[in-house]
C-alpha positions in Angstrom: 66.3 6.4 243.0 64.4 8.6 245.8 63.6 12.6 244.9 66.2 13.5 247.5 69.0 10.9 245.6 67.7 12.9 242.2 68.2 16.4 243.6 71.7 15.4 244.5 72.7 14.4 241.0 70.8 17.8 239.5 73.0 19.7 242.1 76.0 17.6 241.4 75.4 18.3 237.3 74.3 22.4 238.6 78.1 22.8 240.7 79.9 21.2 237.6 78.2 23.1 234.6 79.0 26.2 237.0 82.3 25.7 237.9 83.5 25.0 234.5 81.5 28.2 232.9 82.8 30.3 235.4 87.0 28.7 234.8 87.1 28.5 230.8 87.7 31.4 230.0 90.5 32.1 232.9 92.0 28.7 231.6 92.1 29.9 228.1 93.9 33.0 229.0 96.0 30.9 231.0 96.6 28.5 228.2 97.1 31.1 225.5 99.8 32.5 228.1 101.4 29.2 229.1 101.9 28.0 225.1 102.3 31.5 223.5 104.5 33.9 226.5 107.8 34.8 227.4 108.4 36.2 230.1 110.0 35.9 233.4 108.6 33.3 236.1 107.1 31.7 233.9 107.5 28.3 235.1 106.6 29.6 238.6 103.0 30.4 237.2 103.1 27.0 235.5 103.9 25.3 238.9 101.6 27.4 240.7 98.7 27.2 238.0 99.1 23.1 238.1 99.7 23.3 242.0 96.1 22.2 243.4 97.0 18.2 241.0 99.7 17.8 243.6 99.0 19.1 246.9 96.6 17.9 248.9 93.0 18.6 248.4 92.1 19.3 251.7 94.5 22.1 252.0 93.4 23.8 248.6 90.2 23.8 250.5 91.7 25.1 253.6 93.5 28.4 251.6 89.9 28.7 249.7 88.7 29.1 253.6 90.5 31.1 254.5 90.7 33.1 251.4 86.5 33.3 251.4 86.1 33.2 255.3 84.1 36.8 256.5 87.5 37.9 257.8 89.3 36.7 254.4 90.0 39.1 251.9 87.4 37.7 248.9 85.2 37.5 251.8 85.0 40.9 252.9 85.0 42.2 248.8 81.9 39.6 248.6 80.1 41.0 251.9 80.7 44.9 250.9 80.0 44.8 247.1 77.3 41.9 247.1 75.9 41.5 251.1 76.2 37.7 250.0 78.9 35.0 251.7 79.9 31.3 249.6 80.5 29.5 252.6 78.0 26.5 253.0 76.6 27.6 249.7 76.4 25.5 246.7 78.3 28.6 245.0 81.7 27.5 246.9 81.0 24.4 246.0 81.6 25.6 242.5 84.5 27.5 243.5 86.5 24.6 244.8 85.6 22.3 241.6 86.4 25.3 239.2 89.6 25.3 241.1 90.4 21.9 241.3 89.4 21.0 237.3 91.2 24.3 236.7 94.8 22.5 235.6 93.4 20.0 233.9 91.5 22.5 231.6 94.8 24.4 231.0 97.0 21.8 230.1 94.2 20.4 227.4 93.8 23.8 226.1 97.8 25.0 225.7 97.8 21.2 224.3 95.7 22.3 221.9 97.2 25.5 221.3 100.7 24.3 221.1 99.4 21.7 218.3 98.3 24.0 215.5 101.2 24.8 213.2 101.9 28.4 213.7 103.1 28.8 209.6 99.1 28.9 209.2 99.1 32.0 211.2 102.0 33.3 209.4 100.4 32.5 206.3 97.2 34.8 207.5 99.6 37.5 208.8 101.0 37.5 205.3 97.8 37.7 203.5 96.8 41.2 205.6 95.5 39.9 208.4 96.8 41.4 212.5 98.0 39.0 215.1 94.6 38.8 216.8 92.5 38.3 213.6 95.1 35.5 212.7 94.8 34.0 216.0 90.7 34.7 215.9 90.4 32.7 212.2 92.9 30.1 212.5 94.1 28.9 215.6 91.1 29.9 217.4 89.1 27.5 215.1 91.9 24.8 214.7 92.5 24.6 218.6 88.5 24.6 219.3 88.0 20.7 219.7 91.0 20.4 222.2 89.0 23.4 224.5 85.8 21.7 224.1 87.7 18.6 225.6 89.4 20.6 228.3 85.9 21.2 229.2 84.5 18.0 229.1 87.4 17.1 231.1 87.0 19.7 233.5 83.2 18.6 234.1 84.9 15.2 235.1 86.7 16.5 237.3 84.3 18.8 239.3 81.8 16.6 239.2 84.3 14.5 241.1 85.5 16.7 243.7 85.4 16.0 247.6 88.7 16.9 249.4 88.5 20.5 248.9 84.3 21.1 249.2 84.1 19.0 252.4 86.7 20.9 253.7 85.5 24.8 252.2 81.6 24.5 252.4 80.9 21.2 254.5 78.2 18.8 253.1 75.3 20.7 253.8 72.1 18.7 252.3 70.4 20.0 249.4 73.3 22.9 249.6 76.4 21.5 249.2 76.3 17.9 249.0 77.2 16.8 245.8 77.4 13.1 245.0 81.3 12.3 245.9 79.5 14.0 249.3 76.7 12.2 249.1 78.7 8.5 249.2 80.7 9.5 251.7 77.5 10.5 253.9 76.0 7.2 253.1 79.1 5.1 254.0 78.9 6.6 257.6 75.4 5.0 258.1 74.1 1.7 258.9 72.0 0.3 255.8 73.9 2.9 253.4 75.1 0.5 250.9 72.2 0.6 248.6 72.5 4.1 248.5 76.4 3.7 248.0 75.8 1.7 245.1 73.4 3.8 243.1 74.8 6.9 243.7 78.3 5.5 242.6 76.8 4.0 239.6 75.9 7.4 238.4 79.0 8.5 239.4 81.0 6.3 237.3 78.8 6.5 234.2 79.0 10.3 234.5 82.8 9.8 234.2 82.5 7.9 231.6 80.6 9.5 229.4 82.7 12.6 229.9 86.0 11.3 229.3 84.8 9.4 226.4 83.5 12.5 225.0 86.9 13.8 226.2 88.7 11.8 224.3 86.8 11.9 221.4 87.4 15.7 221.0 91.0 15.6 221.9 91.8 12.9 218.8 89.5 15.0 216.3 91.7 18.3 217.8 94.7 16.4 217.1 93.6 15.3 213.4 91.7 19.0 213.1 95.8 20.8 213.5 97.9 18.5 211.0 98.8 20.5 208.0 98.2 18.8 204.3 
């Protein structure tokens, strides 16, 4: 491994750890919505939140474009309040793997939510206790393995992404160029394969440490919301 093969995986490991800070707590919300609303449309905001597993990646990355672009509309609100643009910036890197882990860190979390047996929270309610302090002691705790997973899970994922960085911030070295980047640089070039190689070997045991971890979490959620 070179210094310049090492800074790629820190940045890799930086954009991932960012973009899943930064999306948690939006998937939460969204989760707590998804498993616990009623209200109109809301399939429509379940298709649209689980929209960027289906389409293609390239064309979330072409709406984050255009949506971050100096003429878009989170473009101009970042150039007036901050003076500061994402584009070409490891920080839209992080916006296009938040985005794209996004789904995946709902569905674990309402998942989680949906599992705990909503007679505990009845049982609080009972016993004095408000909606949100019932929510706060029980499910809150019960459902808290299945979002540590959704974030494990969402790591995976953003650690992952290429479609929609390459197409909203480029592969800018030492910027941008995370390692799915990073491979697909090497590919291009004669006498890449070594580089290939170890850079995909990290890849892969990445992965696999997170979805093992993933895993892990999801089964003690599941075990953590059974009622004796």
């Amino acid at each position: 491994m070179t210094p310049d093969e090492w800074a790629i995986v820190r940045l890799t490991l930086l954009v991932g750890g960012v973009a899943v800070a930064a999306t948690l707590p939006l998937a939460f919300a969204l989760a707590l919505l998804l498993a616990r609303g009623r209200f109109p449309g809301k399939l429509l905001v379940d298709g649209l939140v689980h929209l960027p597993l289906v389409v293609p990646p390239v064309v979330t990355g072409w709406v984050l474009l255009l949506a971050f672009a100096p003429a878009g509309p989170l473009g101009r609100l970042l150039d007036a309040w901050f003076g500061t643009s994402v584009l070409f910036r490891w920080t839209g890197a992080a916006i296009a793997a938040g985005v794209m882990a996004l789904p995946l860190m709902v569905r674990a979390i309402r998942l989680s939510i949906e599992a705990v047996d909503r007679r505990l929270e009845q049982a609080a309610r009972t016993l004095g206790a408000g909606p949100w302090r019932a929510f706060g002691t029980v499910t809150l705790p019960l459902s808290l393995p299945g979002v540590l997973a959704a974030a494990v899970l969402g790591f995976a994922r953003a650690i992952g992404e290429f479609g929609a960085t390459i197409t909203f911030v480029s592969a800018v070295p030492g910027e941008t160029e995370t390692l799915p980047l990073a491979i697909y640089s090497a590919l291009q070039r004669p006498g890449g394969e070594a580089i290939v190689w170890r850079l995909s070997a990290i890849s892969v045991a990445l992965a696999l440490v997170a979805l093992v971890a993933s895993e892990a979490l999801a089964r003690r959620a599941g075990r953590g919301t059974h009622v004796l």
